[in-house]
C-alpha positions in Angstrom: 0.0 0.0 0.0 1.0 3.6 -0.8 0.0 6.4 0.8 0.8 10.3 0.0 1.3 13.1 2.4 2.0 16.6 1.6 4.4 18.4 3.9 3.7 22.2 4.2 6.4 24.8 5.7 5.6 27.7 8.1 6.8 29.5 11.0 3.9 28.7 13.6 2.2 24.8 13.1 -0.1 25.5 15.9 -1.6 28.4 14.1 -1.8 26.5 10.4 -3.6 23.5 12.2 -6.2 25.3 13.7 -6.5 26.9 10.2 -6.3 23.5 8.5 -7.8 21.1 10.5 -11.5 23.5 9.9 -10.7 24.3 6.9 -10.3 20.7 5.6 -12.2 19.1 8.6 -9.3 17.4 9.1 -8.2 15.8 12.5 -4.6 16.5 14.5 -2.9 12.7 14.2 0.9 13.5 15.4 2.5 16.0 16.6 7.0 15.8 17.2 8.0 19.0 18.3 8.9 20.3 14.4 5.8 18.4 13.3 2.1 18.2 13.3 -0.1 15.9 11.7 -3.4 16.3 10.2 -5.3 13.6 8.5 -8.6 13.1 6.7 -10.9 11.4 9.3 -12.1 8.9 6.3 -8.7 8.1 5.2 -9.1 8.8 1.7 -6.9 12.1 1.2 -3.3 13.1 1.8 -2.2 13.4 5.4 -1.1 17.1 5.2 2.0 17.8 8.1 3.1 21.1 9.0 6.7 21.3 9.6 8.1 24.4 11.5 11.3 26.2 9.4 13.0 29.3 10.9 12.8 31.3 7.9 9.1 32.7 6.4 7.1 32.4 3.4 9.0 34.7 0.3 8.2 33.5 -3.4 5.3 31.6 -4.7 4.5 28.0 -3.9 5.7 25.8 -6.1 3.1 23.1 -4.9 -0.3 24.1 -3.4 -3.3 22.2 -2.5 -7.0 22.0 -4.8 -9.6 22.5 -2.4 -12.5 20.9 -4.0 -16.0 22.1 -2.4 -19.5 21.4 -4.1 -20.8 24.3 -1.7 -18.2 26.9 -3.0 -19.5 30.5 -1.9 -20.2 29.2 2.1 -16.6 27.5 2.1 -15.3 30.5 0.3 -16.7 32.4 3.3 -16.2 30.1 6.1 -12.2 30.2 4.6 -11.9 33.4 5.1 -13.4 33.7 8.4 -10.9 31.1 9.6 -8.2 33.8 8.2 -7.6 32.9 5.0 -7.0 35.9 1.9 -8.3 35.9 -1.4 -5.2 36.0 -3.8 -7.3 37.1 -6.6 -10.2 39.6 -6.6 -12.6 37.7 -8.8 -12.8 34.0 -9.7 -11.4 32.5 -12.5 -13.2 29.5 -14.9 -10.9 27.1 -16.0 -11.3 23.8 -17.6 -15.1 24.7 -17.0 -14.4 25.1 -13.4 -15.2 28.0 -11.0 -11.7 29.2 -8.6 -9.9 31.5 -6.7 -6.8 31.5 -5.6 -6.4 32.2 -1.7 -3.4 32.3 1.1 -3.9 30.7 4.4 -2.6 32.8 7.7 1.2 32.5 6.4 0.6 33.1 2.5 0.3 29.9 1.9 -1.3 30.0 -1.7 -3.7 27.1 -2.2 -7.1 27.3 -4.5 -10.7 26.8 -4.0 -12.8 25.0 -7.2 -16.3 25.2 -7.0 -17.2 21.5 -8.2 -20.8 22.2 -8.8 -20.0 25.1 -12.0 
């Protein structure tokens, strides 16, 4: 069996899990210190783990998550109650899909598709 996690860099873990774990109604697994990890309760996505680096955030992602949602305007809201920052103004279609692009607390890019458009 393989399994993938994604491994995202920031300054504070504690902060991005709170984000992450209501943003993805994810669940805290783990945590080592450096570490924390948040999994899927169903076990069907990625486990994502926060790992704390000294230095912040400068350039672009070059990985980001897909945030699928068929209810795309009340997670788009809830998102940004939870501190989250809409990257662009308007959403984009592409490949007949709804988006925007938002950051989580640390700038974190990651995007939001509306599954239902």
């Amino acid at each position: 069996m393989i399994r993938i996690g994604v491994v995202l860099d920031c300054l504070d873990p504690e902060r991005l899990a709170a984000f992450w774990t209501a943003a993805l109604d994810f669940e805290r697994v783990g945590e080592d210190g450096a570490f924390i990890g948040l999994r899927d309760p169903g076990g069907c996505l990625p486990t994502l783990v926060l790992q704390r680096v000294p230095e912040r955030k400068i350039t672009k992602n070059r990985m980001h998550l897909d945030v699928f949602s068929a209810e795309f305007d009340e997670h788009l809201e809830r998102l940004a109650e939870l501190g989250a920052t809409e990257v662009t103004p308007e959403h984009v279609e592409a490949d007949g899909m709804r988006l925007t692009v938002l950051a989580d607390p640390e700038g974190n890019e990651f995007c939001l598709l509306d599954v239902e458009s």
